[in-house]
C-alpha positions in Angstrom: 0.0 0.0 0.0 1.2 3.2 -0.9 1.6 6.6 1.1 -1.3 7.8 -0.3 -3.8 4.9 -0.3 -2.9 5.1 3.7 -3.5 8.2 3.9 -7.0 7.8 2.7 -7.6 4.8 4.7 -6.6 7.0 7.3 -8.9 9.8 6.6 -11.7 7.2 6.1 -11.4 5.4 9.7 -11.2 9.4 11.1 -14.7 10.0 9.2 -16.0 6.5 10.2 -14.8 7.8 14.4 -16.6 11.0 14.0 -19.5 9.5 12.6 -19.7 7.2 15.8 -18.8 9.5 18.2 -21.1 12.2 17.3 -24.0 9.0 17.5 -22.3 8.6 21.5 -22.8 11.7 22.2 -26.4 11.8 21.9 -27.1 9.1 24.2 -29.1 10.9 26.7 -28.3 10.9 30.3 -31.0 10.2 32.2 -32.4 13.6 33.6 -31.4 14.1 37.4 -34.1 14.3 40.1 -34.6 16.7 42.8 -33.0 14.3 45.2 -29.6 14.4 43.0 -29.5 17.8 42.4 -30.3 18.9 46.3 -27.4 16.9 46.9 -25.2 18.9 44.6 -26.0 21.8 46.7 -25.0 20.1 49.6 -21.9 18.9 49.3 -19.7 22.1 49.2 -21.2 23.2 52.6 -19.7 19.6 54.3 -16.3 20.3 52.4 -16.4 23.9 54.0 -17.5 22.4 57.2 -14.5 19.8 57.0 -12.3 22.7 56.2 -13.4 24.9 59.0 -13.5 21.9 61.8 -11.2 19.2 60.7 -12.2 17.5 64.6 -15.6 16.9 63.1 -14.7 16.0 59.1 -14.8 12.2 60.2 -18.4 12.6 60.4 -19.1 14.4 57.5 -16.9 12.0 55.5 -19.8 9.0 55.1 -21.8 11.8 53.3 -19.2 13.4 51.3 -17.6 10.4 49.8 -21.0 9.2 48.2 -21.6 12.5 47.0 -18.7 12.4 44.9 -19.0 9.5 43.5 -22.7 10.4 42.8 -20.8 13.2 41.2 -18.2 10.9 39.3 -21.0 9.0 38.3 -22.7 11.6 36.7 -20.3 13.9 35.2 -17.4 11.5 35.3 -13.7 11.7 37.5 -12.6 15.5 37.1 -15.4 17.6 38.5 -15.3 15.1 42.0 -11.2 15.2 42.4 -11.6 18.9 41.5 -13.9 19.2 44.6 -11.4 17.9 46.9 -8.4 19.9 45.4 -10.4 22.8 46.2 -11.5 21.1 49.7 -7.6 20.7 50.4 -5.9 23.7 49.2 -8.0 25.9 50.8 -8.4 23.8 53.9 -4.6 23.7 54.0 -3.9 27.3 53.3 -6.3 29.3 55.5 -6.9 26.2 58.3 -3.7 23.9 58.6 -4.6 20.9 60.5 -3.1 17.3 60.2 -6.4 16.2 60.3 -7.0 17.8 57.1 -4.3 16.2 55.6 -5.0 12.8 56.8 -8.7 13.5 55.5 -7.5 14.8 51.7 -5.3 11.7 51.3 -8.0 9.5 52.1 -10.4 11.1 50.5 -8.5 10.5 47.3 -7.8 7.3 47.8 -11.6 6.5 48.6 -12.7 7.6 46.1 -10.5 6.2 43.6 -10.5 3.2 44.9 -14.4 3.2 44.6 -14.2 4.2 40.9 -11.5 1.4 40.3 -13.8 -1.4 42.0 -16.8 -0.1 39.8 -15.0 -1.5 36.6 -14.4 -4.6 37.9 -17.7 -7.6 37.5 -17.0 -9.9 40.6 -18.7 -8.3 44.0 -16.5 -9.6 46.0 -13.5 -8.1 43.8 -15.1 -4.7 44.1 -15.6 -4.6 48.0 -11.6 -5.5 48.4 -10.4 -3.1 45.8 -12.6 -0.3 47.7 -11.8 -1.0 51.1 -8.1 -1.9 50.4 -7.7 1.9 49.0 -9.6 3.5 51.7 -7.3 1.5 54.0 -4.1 2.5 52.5 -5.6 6.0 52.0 -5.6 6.3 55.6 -2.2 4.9 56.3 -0.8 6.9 53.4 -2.0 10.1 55.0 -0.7 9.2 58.4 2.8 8.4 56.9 2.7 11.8 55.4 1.9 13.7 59.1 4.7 11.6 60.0 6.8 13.1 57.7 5.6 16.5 57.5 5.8 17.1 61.5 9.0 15.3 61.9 7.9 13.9 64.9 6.3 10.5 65.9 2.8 9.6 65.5 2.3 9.5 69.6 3.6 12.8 69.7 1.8 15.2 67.1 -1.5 13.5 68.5 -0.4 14.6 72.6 0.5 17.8 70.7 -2.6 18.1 69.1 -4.9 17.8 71.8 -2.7 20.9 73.6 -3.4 23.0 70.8 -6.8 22.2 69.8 -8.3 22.0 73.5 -10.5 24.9 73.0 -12.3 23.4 69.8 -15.4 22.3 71.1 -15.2 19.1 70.3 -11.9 17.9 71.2 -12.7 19.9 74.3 -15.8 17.9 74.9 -14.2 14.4 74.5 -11.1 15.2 76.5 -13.2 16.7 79.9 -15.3 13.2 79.2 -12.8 10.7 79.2 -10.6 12.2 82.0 -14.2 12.7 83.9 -15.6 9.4 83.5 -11.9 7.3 83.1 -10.4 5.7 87.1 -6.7 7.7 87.1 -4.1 6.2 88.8 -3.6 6.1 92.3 -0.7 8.6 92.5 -2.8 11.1 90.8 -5.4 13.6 92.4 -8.7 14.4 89.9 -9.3 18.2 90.1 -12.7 19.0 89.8 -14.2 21.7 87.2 -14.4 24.5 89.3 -10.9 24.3 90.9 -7.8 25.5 89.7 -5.8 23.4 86.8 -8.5 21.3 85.7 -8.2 22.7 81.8 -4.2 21.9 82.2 -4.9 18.5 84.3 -7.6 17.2 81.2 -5.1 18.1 78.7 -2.3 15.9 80.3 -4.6 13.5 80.8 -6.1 13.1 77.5 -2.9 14.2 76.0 -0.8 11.2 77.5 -3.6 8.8 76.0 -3.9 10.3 72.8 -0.1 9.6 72.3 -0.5 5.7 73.8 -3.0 5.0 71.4 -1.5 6.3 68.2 1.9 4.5 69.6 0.5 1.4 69.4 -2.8 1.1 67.6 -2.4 3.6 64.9 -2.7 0.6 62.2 -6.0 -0.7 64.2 -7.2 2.9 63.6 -6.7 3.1 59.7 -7.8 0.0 59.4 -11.1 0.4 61.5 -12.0 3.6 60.2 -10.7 3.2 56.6 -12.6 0.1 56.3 -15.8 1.2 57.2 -15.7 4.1 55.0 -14.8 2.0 52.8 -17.5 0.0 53.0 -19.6 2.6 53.5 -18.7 4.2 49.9 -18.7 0.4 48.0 -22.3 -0.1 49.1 -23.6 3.8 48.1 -21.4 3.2 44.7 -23.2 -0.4 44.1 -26.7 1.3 44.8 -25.9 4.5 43.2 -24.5 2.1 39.9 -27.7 0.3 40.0 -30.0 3.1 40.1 -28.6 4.9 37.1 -27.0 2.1 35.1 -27.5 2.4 31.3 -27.9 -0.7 28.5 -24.6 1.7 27.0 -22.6 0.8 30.1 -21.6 -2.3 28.2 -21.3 -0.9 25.0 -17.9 -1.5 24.5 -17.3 1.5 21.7 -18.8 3.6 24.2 -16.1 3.2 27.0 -13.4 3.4 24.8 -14.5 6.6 22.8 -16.5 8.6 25.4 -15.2 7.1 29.1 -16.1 9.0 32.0 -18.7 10.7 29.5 -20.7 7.3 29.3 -22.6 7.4 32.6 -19.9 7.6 34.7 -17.8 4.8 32.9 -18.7 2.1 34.9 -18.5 -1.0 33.0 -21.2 -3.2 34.6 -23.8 -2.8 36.3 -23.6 -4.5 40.1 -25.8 -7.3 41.4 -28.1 -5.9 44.3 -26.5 -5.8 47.8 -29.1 -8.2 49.5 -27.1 -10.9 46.2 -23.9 -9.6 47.8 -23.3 -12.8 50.1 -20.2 -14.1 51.0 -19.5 -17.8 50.0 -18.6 -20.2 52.6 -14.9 -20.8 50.9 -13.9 -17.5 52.3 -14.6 -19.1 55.4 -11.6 -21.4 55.8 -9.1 -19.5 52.9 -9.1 -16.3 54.9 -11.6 -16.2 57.7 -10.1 -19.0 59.9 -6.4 -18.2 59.0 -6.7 -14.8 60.5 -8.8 -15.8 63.5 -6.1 -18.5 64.1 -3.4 -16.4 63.3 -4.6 -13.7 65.8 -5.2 -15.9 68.7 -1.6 -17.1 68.2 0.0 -13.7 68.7 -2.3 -13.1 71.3 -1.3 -16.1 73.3 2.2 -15.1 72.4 1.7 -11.7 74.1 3.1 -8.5 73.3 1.5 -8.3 69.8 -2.3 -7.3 70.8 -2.3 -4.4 68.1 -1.2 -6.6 65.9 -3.7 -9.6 67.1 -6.9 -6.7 67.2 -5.3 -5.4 63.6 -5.7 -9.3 62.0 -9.2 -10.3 63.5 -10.3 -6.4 62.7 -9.3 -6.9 59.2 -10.5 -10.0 58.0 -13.0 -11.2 60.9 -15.3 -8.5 61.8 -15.4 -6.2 59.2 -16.3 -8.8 56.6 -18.8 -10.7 58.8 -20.1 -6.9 59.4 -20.7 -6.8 55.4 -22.3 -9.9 55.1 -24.8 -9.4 57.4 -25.6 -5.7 55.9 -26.3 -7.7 52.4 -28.3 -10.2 54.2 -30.4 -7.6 56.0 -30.6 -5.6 53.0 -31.9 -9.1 51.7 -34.3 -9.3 54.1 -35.6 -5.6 53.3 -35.9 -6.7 49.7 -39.0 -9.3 50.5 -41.5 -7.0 51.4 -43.4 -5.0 48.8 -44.7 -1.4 48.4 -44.3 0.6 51.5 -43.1 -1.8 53.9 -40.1 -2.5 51.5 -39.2 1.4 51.3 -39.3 1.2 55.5 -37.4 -2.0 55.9 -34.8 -0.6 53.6 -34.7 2.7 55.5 -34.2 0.3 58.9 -31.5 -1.5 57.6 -29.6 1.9 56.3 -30.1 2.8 60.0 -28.8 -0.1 61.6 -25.7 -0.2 59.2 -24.9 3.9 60.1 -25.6 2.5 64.2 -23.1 0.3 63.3 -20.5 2.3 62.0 -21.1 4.5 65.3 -21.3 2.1 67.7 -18.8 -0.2 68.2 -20.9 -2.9 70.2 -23.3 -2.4 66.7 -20.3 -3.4 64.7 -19.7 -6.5 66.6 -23.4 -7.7 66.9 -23.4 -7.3 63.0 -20.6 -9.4 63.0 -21.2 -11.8 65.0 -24.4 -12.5 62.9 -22.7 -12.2 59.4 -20.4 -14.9 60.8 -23.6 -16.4 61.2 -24.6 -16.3 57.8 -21.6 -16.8 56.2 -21.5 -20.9 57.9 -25.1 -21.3 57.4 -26.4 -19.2 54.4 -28.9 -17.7 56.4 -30.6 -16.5 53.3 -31.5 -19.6 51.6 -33.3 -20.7 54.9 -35.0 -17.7 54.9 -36.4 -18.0 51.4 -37.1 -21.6 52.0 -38.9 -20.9 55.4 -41.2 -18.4 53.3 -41.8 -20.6 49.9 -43.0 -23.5 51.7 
């Protein structure tokens, strides 16, 4: 072939593109309701109020993660990563805080690992790759306070507390746990009214702060990066379901429009209540780590490291399995009662993240469900 019979075979597979790229782009989007669009309002007043009280942003984070994804979804990756450039340069500028920087990192590495998991077909796939990246998100940002302050992890916390006593929150938890926490014998409690209590709850609190982030700053990422985690997999996988397209998995349309084509999710998630975990997963990674972590328990001197293992793999999966199950459960009834069973299992999963005793119940049921498929008695029980 010759230059010029290329170049018209070029030119010819350029017109051909066009031609099917201009018949992409007018695949509609479906229109967003008054829910979605309400939320778009919403979520720069949380980044602001993460900004402006970093002690509070690990509450607002269950809300704003979702609503960035809702946003990748939507409008695909830029505009969401563009929010939390804009959440952390400011945040950083006018309001240092390590907390902030902790949060940004995370935040990115949520929600990337939530977009990553969404283009993968296998549940079970998904939920790792999400949780894995909020995980590391939180480590990563933690390695980089580290660095940043120059100082160990034990010490910016006992730091921290000292500087950020009069933020009301901090403030609130320290007088709480130095109120309501037995002190050693060698130490006197000064009461509120007296004289040094403010410099006595800051010690106090202080000198626990740096304890726990000495030993059990890997339980912490892993705790409260995994729950987000999960948090954000389940909103994705609902949010995914709710405005997947038949163009999801048109192939041509991932490769010419990506983020443009609904989001660029590739396929489109079973429900949650289908989300079960199969019984392999008992013995291949369940038992090993239960075993594994009473081991180094017995050992002694490895507890974080014991707590870290069963945290990981034990209760925080069990936790998930029961959420699909009950979200399984919710999906039985019909008409109203199925919009209220779903709205009791969304509470009882947030009680859960909240409440540690929640978290364990939960697991301790999953568990449950995981050795004896719960569900398929329950379906049996009501077809017979």
């Amino acid at each position: 072939m010759g230059i010029g019979e290329s170049i018209s075979a070029w030119r010819a597979a350029a017109r051909d593109n066009n031609t099917r790229f201009a018949t992409y782009r007018r695949i509609p989007q479906r229109k967003p309701s008054a829910y979605e669009v309400a939320a778009y309002f919403v979520l720069p007043a949380l980044l602001v109020a993460a900004g402006a009280m970093p002690s509070v942003a690990l509450f607002l984070m269950p809300a704003v993660l979702p609503l960035l994804y809702l946003l990748f979804r939507r409008f695909g990756a830029v505009l969401p990563f563009s929010c939390l450039l804009f959440y952390g340069l400011f945040s950083l500028v006018l309001n240092y805080d390590v907390l902030t920087v902790v949060y940004f990192v995370f935040s990115n590495c949520a929600l990337g690992g939530a977009i990553v998991s969404a283009q993968y077909k296998q549940y079970l796939l998904c939920m790792a790759v999400a949780v894995v990246a909020a995980v590391l998100g939180a480590i990563f940002g933690m390695v980089i306070v580290r660095a940043v302050e120059g100082k160990p992890l034990g010490e910016v916390a006992r730091e921290y507390v000292a500087a950020e006593y009069d933020d009301p929150f901090i403030g609130y938890i320290a007088r709480d746990y130095y109120e309501n926490t037995d002190i050693p014998p060698e130490m006197v409690r000064v009461k509120p009214n007296e004289d040094g209590y403010d410099a006595a709850v800051i010690e106090f609190f202080g000198e626990y702060a740096h304890d726990r982030f000495v030993v059990y700053a890997p339980y912490l990422c892993v705790h409260l990066g995994g729950l987000l985690g999960l948090v954000v997999y389940f909103v994705s996988a609902a949010v995914n379901r709710r405005t997947v397209s038949p163009y999801d998995d048109a192939s041509e349309c991932e490769v010419r429009l990506g983020s443009r084509c609904m989001g660029g999710v590739r396929f489109a998630p079973p429900p949650i209540g289908s989300m079960r975990f199969p019984r392999a997963y008992l013995w291949t990674v369940l038992l090993p780590a239960f075993v594994a972590s009473v081991i180094l328990d017995a050992v002694g001197g490895f507890d974080a490291l014991s707590a870290t293992l069963m945290h990981a793999f034990v209760t925080l999966p069990s936790a998930a399995a029961f959420f699909s199950l009950v979200m399984h459960m919710s999906s039985l009834f019909g008409g109203k009662k199925r919009i209220i069973a779903f709205a009791v299992s969304v509470i009882a999963g947030c009680c859960a993240v909240v409440f540690p005793i929640g978290l364990f119940v939960f697991s301790l049921l999953g568990l449950c469900d995981i050795i004896l498929n719960l569900r398929f008695w329950i379906d049996f029980l009501r077809t017979d």
